[in-house]
C-alpha positions in Angstrom: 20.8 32.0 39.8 18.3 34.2 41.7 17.4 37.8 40.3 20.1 39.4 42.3 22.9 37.1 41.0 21.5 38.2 37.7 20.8 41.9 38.0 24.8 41.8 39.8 26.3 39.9 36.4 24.3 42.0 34.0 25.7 45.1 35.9 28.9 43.5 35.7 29.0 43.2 32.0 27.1 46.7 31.1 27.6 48.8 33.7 23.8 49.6 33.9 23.0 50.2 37.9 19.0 51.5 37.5 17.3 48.6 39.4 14.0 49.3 36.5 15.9 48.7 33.8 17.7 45.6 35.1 15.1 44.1 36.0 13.2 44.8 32.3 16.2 43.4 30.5 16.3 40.6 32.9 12.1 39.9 32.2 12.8 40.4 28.6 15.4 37.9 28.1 13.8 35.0 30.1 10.3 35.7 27.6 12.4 35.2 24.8 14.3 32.2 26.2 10.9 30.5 27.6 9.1 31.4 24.1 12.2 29.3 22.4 12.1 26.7 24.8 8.2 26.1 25.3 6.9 26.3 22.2 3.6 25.1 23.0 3.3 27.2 26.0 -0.5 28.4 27.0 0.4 31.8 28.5 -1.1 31.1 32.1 1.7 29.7 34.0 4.7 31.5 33.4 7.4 28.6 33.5 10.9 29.0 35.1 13.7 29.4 32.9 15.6 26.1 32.7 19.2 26.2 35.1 21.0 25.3 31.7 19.7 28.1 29.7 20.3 30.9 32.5 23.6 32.1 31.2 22.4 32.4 27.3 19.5 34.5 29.0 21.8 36.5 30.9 24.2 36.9 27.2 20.6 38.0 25.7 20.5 40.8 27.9 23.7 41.6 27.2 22.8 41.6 23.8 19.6 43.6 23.8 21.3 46.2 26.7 24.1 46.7 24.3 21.7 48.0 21.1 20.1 50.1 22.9 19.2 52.7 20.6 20.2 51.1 17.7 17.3 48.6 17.7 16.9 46.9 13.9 20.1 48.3 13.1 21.1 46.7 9.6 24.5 48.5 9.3 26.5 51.8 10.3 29.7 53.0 9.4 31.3 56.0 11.6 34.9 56.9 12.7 36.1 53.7 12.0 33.5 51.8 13.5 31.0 49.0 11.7 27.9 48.0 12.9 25.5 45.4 11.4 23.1 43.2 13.1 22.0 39.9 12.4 18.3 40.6 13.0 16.2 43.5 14.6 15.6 41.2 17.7 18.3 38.4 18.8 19.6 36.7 16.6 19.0 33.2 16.0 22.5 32.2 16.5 22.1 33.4 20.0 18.9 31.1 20.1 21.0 27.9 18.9 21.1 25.1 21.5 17.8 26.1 23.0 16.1 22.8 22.8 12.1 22.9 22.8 10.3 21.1 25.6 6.7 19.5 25.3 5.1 17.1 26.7 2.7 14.6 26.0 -1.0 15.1 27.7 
């Protein structure tokens, strides 16, 4: 999907409209993603995220859009409501299926 299509869904899903902050979320989730995925990764050419793996990096986003401000949030009780999280980043059950890549030289 190209960075529109993206910035559109995530908008869809959180309601977020500031083009910045899209966009941060959006950069955010693919590091994570290509950090999972390319393990071995030198840090000079930034790889693509993989077609597969472009809807769990658009559910990261999500994810991480959705704590704002709660950011290594263990748990919190209020009104009603319960909050824990798995980790203070994504959790790795978000990170299952995310196959490493590598080559051989």
């Amino acid at each position: 999907m190209t960075a529109e299509e993206f910035k559109a869904r995530l908008t869809q899903r959180t309601g977020e409209t500031d083009a910045a902050v899209l966009t941060s979320y959006m950069e955010d989730s693919a590091m994570i993603v290509i950090n999972k995925v390319y393990p071995f990764w030198d840090g000079e050419e930034l790889p693509e995220v993989p077609l597969r793996y472009q809807n769990r990096q658009l559910e990261i986003a999500v994810y991480l859009m959705n704590k704002r401000g709660a950011e290594g949030q263990e748990s919190h009780k209020e009104n009603g409501i319960d909050r824990t999280y798995e980790s203070a980043s994504v959790p790795a059950s978000m990170l299952e299926g995310l196959l490493p890549f590598c080559k051989i030289p």
